[in-house]
C-alpha positions, 0 to 999 in steps of 0.5 A: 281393853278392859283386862288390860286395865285390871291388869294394870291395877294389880300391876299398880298395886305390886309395883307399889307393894301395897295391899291391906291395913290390918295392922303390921308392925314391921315392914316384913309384916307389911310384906305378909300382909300384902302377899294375902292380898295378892292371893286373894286377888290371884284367887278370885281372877282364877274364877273368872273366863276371859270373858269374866273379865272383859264384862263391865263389872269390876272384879270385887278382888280389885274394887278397893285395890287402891284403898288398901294399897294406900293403907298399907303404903302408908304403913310402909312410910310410918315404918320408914320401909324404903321401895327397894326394901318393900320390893325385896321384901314382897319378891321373897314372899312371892314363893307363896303364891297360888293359882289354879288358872292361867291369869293367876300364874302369869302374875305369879310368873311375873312377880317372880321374875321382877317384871313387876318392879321394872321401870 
């Protein structure tokens, strides 16, 4: 159960183009900027066994996911970057991405195919 939920908040946090607050300017930079955090995300879950992830601790890649998501979600909204736009925007970068493991692949898997922006 518990991969499931991290899997929902990276989900969560792509579905809402969303990541860090670190001072983008443009609704692309916005993008970029939520591209490095999805890799590093991606990064930290390719260290961790199934087992890892089943434990009761929360991976620190995903603790402060919904801080940084708000902050670059309302960064999105200051620019006026509309969802379709972000979703454009984040699919194009998706390329980007990494992994070294099977749960790192299957995001970028599903990023690539849109299953994150599917309602």
């Amino acid at each position: 159960m518990r991969k499931f939920l991290v899997l929902f908040a990276v989900l969560g946090l792509l579905a809402a183009s969303c990541g860090g607050d670190s001072g983008a300017d443009s609704c692309e930079g916005v993008a970029d900027e939520f591209i490095v955090i999805m890799q590093e995300v991606i990064d930290e879950l390719d260290t961790m066994s199934l087992e890892d992830l089943d434990s009761a601790e929360t991976p620190p890649a995903l603790e402060d996911l919904d801080q940084k998501g708000d902050a670059l979600q309302t960064k999105a909204d200051d620019l006026n970057c509309s969802d379709a736009e972000m979703e454009e925007l984040v699919t194009a970068r998706v390329g980007n991405l990494t992994s070294d493991g099977l749960l790192g692949q299957f995001l970028i898997d599903e990023a690539q195919s849109g299953g994150f922006f599917e309602e």
